[in-house]
Jmol script that loads the backbone (N, CA, C; Angstrom):
load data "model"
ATOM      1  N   UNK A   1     169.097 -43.699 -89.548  1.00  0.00           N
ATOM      2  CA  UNK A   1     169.945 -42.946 -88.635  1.00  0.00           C
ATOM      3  C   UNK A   1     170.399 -41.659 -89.334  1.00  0.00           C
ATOM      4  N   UNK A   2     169.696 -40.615 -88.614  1.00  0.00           N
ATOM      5  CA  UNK A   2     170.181 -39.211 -89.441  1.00  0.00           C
ATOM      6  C   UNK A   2     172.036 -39.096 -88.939  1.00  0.00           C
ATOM      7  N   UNK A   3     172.918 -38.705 -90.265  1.00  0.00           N
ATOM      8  CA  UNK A   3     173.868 -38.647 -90.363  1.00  0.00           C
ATOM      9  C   UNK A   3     174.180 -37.320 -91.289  1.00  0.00           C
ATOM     10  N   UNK A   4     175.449 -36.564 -91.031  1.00  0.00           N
ATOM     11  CA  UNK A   4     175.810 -35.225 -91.189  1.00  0.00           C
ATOM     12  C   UNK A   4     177.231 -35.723 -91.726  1.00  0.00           C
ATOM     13  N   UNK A   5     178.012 -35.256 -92.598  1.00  0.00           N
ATOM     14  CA  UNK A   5     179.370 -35.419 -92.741  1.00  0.00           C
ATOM     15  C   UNK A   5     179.832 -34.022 -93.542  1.00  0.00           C
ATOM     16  N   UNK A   6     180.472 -33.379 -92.847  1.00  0.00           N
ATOM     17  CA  UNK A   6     180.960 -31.866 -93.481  1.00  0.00           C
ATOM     18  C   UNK A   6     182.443 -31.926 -93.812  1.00  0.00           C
ATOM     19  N   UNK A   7     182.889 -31.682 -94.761  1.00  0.00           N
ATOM     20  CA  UNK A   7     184.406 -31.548 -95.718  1.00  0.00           C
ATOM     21  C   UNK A   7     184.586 -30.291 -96.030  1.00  0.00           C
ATOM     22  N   UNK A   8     186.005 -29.856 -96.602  1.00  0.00           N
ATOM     23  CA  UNK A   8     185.789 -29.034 -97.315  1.00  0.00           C
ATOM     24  C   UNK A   8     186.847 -27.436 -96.492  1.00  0.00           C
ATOM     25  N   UNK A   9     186.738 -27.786 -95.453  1.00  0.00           N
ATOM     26  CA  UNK A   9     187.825 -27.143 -94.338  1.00  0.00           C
ATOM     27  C   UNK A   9     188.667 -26.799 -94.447  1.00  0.00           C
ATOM     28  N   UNK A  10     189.698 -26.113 -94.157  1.00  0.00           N
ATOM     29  CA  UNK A  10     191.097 -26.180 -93.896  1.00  0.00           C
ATOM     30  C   UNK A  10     191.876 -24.801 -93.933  1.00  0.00           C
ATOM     31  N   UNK A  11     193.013 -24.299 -93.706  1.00  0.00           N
ATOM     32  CA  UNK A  11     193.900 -22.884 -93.168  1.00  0.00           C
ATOM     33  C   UNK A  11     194.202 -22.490 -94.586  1.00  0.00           C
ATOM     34  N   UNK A  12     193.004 -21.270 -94.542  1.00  0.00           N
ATOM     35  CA  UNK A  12     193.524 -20.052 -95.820  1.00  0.00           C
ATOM     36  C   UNK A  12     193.836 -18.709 -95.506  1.00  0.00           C
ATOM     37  N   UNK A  13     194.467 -18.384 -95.780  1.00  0.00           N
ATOM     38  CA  UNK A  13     194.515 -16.652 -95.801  1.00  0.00           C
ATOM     39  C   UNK A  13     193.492 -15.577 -95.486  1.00  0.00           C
ATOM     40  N   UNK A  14     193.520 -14.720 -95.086  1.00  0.00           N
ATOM     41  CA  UNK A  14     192.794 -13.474 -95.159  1.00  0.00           C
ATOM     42  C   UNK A  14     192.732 -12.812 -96.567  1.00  0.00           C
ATOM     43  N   UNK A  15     191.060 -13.165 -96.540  1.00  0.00           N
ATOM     44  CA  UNK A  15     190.681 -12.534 -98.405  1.00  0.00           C
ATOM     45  C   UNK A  15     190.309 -14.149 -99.137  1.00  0.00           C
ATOM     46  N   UNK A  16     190.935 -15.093 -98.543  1.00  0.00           N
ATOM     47  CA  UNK A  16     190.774 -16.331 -99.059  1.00  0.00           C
ATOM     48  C   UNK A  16     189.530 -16.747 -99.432  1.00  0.00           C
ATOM     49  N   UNK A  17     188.946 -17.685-100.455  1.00  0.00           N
ATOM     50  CA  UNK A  17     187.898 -18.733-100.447  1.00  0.00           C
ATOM     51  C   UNK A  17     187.571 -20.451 -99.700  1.00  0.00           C
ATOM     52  N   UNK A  18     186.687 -20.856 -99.770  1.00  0.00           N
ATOM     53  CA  UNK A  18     186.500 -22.199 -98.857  1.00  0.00           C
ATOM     54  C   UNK A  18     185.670 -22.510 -99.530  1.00  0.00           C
ATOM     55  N   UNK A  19     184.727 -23.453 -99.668  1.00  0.00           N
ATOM     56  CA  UNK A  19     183.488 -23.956-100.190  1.00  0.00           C
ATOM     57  C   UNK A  19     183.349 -25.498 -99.101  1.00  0.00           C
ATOM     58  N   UNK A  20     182.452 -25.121 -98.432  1.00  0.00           N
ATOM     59  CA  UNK A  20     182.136 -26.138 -97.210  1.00  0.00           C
ATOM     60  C   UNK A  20     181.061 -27.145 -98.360  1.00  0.00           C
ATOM     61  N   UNK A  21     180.989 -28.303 -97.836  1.00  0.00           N
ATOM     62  CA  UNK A  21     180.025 -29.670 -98.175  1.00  0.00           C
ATOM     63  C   UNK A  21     179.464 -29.960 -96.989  1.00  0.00           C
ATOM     64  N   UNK A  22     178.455 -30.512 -97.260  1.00  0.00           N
ATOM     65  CA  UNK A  22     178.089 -31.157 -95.992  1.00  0.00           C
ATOM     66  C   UNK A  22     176.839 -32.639 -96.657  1.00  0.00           C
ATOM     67  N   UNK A  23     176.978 -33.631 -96.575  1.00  0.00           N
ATOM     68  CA  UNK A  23     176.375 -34.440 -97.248  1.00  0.00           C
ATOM     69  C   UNK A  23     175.513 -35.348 -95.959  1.00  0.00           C
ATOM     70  N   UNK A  24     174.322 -35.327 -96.346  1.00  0.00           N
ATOM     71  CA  UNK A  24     173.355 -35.795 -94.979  1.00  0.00           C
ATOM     72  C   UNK A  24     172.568 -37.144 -95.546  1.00  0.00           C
ATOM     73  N   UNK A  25     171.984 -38.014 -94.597  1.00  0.00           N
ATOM     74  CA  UNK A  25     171.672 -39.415 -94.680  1.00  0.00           C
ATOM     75  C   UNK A  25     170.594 -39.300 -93.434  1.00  0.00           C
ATOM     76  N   UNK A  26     169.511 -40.959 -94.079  1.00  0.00           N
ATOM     77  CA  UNK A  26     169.060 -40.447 -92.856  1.00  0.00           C
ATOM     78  C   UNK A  26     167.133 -40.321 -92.963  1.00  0.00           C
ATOM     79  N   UNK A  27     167.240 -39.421 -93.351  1.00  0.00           N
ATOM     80  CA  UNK A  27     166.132 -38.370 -93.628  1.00  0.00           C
ATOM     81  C   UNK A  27     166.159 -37.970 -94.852  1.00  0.00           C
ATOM     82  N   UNK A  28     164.470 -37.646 -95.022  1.00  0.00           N
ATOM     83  CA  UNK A  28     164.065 -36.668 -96.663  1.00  0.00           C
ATOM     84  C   UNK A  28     163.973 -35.447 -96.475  1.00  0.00           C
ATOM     85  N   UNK A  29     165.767 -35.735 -96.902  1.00  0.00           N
ATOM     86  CA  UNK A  29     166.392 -33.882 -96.934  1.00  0.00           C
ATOM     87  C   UNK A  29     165.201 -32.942 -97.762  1.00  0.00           C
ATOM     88  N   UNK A  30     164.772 -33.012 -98.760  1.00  0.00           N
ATOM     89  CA  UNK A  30     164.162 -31.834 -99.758  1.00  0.00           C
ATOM     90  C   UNK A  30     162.908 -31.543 -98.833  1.00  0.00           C
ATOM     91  N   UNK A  31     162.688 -32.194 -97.579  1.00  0.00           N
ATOM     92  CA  UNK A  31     161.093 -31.962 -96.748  1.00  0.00           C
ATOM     93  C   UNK A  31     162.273 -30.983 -95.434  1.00  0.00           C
ATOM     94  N   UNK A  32     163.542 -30.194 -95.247  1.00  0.00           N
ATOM     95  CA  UNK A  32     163.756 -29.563 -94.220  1.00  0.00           C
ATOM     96  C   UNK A  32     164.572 -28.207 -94.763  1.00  0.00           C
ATOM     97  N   UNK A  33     164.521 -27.316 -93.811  1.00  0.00           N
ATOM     98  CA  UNK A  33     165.549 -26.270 -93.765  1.00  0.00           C
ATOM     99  C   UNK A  33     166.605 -26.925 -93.368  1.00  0.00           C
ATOM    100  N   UNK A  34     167.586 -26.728 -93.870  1.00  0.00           N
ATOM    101  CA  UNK A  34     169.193 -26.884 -93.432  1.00  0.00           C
ATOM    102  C   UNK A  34     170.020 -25.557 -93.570  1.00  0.00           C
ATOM    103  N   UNK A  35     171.047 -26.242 -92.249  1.00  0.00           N
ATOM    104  CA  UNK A  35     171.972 -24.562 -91.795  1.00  0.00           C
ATOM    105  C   UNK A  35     173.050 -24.995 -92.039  1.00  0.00           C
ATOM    106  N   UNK A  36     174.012 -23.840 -91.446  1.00  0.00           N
ATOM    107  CA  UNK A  36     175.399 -24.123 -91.457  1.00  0.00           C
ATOM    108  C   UNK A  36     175.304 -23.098 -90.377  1.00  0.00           C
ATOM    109  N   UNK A  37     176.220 -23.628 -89.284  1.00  0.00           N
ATOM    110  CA  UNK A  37     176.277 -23.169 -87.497  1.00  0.00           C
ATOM    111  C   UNK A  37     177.849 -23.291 -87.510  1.00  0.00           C
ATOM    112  N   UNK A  38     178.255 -22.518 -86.401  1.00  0.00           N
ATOM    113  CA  UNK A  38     180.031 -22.686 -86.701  1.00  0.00           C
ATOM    114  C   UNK A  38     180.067 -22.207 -84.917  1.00  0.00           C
ATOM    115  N   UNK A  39     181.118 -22.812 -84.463  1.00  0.00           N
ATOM    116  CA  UNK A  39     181.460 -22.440 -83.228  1.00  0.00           C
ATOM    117  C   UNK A  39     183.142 -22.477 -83.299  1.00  0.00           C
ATOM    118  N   UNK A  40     183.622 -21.131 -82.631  1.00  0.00           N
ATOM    119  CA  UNK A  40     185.288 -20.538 -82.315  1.00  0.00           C
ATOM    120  C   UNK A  40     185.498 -20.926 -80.713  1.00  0.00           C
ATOM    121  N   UNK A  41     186.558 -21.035 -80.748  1.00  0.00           N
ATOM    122  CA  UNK A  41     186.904 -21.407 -79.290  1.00  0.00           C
ATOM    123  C   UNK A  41     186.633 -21.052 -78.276  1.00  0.00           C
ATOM    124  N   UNK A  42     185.966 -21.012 -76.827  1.00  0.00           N
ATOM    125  CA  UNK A  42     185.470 -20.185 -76.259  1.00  0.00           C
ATOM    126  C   UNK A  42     184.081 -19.724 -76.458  1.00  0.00           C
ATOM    127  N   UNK A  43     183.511 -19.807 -77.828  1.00  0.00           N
ATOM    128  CA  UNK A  43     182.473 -18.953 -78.036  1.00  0.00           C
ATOM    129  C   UNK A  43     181.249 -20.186 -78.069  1.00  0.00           C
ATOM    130  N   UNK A  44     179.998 -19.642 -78.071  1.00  0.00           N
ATOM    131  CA  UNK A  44     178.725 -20.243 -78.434  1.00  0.00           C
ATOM    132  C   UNK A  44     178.675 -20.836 -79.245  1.00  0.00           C
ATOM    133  N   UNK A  45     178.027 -21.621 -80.225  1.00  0.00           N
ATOM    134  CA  UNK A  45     177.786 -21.911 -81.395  1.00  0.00           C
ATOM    135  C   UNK A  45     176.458 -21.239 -81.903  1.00  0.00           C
ATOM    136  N   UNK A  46     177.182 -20.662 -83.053  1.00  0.00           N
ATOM    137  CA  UNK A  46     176.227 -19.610 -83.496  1.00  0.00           C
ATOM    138  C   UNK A  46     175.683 -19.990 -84.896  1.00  0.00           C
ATOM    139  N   UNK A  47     174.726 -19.818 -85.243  1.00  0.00           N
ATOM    140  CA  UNK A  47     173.808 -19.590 -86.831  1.00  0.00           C
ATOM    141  C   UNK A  47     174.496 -18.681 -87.958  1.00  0.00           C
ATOM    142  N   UNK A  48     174.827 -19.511 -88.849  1.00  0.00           N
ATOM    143  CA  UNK A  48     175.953 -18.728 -89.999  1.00  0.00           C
ATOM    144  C   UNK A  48     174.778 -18.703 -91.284  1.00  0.00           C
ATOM    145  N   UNK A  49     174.034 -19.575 -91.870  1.00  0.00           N
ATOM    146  CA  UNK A  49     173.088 -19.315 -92.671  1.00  0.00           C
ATOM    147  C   UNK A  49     172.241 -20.288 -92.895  1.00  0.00           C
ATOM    148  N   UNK A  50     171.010 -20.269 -93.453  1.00  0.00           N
ATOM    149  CA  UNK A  50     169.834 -21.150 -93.766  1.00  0.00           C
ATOM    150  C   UNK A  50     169.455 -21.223 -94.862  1.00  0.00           C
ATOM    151  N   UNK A  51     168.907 -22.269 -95.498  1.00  0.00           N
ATOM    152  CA  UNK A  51     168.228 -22.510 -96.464  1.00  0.00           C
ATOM    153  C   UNK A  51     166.768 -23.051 -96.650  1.00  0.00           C
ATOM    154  N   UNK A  52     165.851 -23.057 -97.072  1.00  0.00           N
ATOM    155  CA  UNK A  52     164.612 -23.588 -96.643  1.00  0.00           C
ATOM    156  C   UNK A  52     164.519 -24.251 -98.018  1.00  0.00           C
ATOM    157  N   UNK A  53     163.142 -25.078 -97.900  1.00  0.00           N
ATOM    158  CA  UNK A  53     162.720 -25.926 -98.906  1.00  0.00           C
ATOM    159  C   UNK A  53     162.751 -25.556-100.487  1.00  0.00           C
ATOM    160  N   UNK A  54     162.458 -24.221-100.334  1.00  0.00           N
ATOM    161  CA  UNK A  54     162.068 -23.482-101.592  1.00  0.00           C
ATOM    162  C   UNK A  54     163.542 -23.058-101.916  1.00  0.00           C
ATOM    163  N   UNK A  55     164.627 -23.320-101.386  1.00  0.00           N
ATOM    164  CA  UNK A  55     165.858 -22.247-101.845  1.00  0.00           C
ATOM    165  C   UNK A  55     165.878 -21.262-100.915  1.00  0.00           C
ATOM    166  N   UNK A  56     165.349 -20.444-100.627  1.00  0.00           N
ATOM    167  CA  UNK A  56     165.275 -19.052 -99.708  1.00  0.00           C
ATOM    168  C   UNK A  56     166.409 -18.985 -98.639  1.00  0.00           C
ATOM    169  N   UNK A  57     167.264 -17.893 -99.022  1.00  0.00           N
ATOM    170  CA  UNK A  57     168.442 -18.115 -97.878  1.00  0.00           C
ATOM    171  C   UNK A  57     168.391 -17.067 -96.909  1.00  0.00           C
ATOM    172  N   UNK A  58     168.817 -17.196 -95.818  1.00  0.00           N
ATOM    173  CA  UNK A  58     169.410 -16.361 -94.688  1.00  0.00           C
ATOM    174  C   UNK A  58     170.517 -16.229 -94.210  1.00  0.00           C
ATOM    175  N   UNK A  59     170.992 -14.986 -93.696  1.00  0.00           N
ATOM    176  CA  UNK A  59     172.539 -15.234 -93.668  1.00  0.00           C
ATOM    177  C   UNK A  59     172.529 -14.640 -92.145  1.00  0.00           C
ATOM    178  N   UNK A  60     173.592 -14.486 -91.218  1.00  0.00           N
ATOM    179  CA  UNK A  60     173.645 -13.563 -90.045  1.00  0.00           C
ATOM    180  C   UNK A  60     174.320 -12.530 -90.838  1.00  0.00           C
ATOM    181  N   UNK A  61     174.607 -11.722 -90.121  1.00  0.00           N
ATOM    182  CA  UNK A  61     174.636 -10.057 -90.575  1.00  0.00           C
ATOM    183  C   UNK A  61     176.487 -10.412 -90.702  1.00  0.00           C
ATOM    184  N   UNK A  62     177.068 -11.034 -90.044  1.00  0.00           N
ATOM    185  CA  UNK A  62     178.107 -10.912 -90.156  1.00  0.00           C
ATOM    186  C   UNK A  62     178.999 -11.830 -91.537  1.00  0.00           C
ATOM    187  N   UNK A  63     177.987 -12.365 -91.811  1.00  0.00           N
ATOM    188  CA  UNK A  63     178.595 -13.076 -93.028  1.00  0.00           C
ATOM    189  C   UNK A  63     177.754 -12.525 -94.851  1.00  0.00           C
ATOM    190  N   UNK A  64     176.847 -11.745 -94.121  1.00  0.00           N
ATOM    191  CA  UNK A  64     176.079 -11.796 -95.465  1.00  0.00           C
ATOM    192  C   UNK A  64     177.001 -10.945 -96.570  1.00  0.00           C
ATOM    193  N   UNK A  65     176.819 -11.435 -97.960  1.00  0.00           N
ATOM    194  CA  UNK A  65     177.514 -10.017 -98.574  1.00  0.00           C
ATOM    195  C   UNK A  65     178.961 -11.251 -98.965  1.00  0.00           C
ATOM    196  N   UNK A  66     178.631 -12.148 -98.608  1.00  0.00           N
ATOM    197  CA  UNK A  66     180.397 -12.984 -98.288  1.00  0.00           C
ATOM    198  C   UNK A  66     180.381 -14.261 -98.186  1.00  0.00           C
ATOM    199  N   UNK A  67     179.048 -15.189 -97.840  1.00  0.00           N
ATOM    200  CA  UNK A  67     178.580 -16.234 -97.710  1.00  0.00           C
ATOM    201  C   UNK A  67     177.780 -16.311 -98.128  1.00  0.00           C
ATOM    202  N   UNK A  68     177.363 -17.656 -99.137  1.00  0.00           N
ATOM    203  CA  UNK A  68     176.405 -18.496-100.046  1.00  0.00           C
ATOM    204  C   UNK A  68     176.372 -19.419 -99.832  1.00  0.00           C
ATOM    205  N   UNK A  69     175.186 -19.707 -99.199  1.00  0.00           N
ATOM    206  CA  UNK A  69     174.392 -21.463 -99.070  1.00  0.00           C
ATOM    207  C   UNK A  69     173.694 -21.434-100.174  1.00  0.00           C
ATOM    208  N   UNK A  70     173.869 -22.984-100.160  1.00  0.00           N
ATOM    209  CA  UNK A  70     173.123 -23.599-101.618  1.00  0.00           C
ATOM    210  C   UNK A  70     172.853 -24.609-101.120  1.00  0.00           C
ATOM    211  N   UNK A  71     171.841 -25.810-101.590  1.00  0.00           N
ATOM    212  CA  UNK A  71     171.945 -27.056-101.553  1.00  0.00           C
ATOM    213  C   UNK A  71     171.183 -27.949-102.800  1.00  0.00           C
ATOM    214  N   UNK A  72     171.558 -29.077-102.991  1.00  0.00           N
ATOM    215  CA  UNK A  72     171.434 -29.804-103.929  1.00  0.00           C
ATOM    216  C   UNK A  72     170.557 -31.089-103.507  1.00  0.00           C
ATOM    217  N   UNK A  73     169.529 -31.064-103.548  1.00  0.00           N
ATOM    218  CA  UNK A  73     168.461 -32.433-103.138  1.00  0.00           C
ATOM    219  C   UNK A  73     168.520 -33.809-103.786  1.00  0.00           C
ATOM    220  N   UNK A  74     168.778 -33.556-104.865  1.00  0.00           N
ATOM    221  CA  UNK A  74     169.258 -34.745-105.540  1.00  0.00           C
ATOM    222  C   UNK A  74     170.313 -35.573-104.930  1.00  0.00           C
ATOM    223  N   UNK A  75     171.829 -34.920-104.287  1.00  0.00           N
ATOM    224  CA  UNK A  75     173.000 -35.174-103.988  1.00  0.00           C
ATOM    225  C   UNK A  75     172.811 -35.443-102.358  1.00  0.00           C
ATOM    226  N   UNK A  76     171.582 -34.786-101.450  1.00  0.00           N
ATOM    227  CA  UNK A  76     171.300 -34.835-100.412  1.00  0.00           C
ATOM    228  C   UNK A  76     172.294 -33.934 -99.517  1.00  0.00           C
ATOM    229  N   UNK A  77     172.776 -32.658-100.147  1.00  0.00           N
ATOM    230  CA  UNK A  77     173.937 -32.312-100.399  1.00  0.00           C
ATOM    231  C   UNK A  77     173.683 -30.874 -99.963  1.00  0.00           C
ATOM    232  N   UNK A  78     174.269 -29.992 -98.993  1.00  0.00           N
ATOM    233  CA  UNK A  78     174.330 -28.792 -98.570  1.00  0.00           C
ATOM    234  C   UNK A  78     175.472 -27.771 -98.634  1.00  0.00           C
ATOM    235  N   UNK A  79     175.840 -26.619 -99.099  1.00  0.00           N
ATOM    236  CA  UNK A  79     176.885 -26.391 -99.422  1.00  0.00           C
ATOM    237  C   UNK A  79     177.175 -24.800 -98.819  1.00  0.00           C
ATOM    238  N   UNK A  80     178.407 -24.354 -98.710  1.00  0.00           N
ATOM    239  CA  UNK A  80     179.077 -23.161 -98.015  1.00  0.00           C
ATOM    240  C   UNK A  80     179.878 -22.016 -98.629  1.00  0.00           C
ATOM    241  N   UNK A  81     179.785 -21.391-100.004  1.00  0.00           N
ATOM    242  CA  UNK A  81     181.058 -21.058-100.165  1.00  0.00           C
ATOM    243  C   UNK A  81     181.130 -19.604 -99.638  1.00  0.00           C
ATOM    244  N   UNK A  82     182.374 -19.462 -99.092  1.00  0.00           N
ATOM    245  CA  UNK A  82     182.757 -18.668 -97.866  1.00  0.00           C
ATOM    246  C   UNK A  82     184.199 -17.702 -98.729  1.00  0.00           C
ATOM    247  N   UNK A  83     183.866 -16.658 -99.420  1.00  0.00           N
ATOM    248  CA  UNK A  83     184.354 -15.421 -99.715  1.00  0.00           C
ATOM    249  C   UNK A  83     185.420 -14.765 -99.186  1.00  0.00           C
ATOM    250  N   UNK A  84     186.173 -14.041 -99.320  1.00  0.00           N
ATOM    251  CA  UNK A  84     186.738 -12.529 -98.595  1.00  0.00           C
ATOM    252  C   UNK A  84     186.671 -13.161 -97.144  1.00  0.00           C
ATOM    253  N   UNK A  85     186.887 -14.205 -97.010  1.00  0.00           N
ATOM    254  CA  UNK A  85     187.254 -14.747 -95.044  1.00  0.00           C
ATOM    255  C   UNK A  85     188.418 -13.942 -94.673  1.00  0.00           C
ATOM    256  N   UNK A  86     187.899 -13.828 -93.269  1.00  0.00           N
ATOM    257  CA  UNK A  86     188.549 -12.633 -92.266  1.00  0.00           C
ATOM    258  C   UNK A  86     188.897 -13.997 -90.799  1.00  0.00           C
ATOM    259  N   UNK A  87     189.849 -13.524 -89.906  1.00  0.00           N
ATOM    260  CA  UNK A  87     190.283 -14.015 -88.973  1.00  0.00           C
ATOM    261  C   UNK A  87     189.015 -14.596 -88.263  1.00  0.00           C
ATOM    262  N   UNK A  88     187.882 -13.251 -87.990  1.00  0.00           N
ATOM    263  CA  UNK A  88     186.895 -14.385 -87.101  1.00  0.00           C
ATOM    264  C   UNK A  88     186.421 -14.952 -87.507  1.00  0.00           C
ATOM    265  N   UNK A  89     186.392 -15.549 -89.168  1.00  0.00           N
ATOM    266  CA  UNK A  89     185.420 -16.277 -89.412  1.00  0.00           C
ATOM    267  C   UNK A  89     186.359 -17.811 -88.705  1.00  0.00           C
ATOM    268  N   UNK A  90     186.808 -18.039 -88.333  1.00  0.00           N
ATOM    269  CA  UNK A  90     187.823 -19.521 -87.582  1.00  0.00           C
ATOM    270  C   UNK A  90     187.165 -19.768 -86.969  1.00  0.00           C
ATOM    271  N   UNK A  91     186.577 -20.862 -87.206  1.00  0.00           N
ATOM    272  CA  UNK A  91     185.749 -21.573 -86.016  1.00  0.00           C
ATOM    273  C   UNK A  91     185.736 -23.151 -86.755  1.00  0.00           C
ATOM    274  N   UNK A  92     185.118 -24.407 -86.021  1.00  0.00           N
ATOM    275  CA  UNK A  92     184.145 -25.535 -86.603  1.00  0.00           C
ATOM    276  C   UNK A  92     183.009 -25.270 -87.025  1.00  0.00           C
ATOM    277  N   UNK A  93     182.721 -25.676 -88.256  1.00  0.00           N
ATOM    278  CA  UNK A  93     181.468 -25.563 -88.826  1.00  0.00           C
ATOM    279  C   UNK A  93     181.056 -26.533 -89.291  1.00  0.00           C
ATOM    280  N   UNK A  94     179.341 -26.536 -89.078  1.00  0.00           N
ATOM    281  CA  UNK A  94     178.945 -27.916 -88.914  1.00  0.00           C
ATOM    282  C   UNK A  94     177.406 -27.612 -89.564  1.00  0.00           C
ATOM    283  N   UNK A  95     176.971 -28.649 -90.175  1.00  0.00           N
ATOM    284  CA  UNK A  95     175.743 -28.414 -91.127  1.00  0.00           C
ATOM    285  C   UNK A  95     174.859 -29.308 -90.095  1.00  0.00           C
ATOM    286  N   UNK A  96     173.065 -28.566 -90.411  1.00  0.00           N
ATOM    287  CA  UNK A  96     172.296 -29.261 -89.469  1.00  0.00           C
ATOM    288  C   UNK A  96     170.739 -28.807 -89.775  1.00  0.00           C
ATOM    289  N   UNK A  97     169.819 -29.995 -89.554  1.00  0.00           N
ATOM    290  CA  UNK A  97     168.509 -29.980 -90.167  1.00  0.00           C
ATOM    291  C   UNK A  97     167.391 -28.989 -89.641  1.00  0.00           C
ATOM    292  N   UNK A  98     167.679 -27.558 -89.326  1.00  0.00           N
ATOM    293  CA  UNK A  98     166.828 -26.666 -88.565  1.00  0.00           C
ATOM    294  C   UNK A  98     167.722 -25.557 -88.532  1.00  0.00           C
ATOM    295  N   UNK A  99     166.924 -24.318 -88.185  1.00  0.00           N
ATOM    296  CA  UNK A  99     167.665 -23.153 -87.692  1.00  0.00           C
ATOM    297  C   UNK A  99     167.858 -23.181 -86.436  1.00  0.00           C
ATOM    298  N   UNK A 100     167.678 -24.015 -85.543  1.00  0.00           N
ATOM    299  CA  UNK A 100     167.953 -23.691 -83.963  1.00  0.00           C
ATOM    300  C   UNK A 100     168.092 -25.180 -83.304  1.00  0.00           C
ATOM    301  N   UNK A 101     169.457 -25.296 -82.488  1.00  0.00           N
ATOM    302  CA  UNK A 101     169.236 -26.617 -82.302  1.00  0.00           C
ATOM    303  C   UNK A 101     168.315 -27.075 -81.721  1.00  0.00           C
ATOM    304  N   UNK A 102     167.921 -28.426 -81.591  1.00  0.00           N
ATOM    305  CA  UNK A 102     166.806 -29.218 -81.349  1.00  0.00           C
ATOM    306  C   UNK A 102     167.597 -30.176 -80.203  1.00  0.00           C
ATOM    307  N   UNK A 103     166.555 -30.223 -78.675  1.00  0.00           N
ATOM    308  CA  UNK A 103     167.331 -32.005 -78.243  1.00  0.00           C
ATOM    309  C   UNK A 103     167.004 -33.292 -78.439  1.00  0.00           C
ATOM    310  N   UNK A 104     168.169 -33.231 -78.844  1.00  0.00           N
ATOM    311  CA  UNK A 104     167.956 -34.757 -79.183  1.00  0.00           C
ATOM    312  C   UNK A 104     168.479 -35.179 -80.966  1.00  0.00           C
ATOM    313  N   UNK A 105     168.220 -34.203 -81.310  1.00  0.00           N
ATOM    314  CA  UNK A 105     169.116 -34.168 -82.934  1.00  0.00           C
ATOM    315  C   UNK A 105     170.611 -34.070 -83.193  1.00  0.00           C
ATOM    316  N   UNK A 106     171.279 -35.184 -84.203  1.00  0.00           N
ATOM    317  CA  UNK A 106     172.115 -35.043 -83.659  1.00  0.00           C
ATOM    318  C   UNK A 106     173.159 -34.478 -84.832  1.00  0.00           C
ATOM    319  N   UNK A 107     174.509 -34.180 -84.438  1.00  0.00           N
ATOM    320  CA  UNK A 107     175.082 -32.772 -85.201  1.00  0.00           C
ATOM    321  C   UNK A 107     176.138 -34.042 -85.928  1.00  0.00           C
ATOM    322  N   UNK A 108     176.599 -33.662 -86.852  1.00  0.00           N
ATOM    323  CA  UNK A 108     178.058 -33.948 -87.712  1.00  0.00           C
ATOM    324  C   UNK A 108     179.039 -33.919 -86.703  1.00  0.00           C
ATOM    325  N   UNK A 109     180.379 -34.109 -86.987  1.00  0.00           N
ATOM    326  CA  UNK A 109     182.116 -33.573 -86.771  1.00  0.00           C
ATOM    327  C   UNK A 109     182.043 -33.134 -87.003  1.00  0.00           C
ATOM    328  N   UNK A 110     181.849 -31.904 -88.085  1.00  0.00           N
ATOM    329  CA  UNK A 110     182.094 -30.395 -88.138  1.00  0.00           C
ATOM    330  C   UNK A 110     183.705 -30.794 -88.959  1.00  0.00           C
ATOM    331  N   UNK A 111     183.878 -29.417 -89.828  1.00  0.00           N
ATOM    332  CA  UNK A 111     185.210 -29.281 -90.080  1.00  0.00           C
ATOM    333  C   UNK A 111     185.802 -27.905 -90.036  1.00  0.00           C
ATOM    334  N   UNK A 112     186.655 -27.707 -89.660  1.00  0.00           N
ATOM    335  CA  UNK A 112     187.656 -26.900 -89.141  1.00  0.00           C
ATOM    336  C   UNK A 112     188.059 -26.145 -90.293  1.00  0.00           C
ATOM    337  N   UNK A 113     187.571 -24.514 -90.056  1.00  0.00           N
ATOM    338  CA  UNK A 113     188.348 -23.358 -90.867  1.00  0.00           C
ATOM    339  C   UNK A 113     189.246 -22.524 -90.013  1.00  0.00           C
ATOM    340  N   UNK A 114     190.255 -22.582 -90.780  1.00  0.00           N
ATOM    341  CA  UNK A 114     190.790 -21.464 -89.837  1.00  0.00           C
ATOM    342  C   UNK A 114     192.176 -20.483 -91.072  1.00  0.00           C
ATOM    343  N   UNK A 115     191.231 -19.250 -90.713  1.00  0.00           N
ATOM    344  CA  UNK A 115     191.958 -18.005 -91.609  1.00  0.00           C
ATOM    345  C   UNK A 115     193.030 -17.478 -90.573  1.00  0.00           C
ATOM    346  N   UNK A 116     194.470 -17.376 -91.056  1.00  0.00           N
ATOM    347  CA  UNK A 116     195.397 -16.936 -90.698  1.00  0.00           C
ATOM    348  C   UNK A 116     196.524 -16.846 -92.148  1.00  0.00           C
ATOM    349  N   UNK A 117     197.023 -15.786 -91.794  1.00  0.00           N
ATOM    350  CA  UNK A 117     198.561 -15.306 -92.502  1.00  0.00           C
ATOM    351  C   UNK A 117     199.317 -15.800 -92.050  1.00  0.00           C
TER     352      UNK A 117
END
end "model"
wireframe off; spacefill off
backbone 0.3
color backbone group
């Protein structure tokens, strides 16, 4: 049973740091790309960054410069650390085995950032 569990969350400041986890079960993580997707209230759930087999990352334009995915295969283990956070970065963010969702795959709880003064 593929399983997602993301930590690591919680209300920092503007300018603040975070470092998201996301620890997956399930599946032979080191055979997929894994993301980190985040959805704000109201809004879509959108693509925050990727990692592929080899390491190779992608970021959206709005986080790059400020956000670092990593992941650890050994630990089965995907990771977030999230820089210089600004108000919109507030959303749930949630780690997941592809760049685009899939139906029928299924997502984590997600954990909750939220930048405010």
């Amino acid at each position: 049973q593929v399983q997602f569990v993301e930590s690591g969350g919680g209300l920092v400041q503007p300018g603040g740091s975070l470092r998201l986890s996301c620890a997956a079960s399930g599946f032979t993580f080191s055979n997929y790309v894994m993301s980190w997707f985040r959805q704000a209230p109201g809004k879509e759930r959108e693509l925050v960054a990727s990692i592929n087999t080899s390491a190779t990352a992608t970021y959206a334009d709005s986080v790059k410069g400020r956000f670092t995915i990593s992941r650890d295969n050994a630990k089965n283990t995907v990771y977030l650390q999230m820089n210089s956070l600004k108000p919109e970065d507030t959303a749930v963010y949630y780690c997941y085995r592809a760049r685009v969702p899939i139906v029928g795959w299924p997502w984590g709880q997600g954990t909750q950032v939220t930048v405010s003064a």
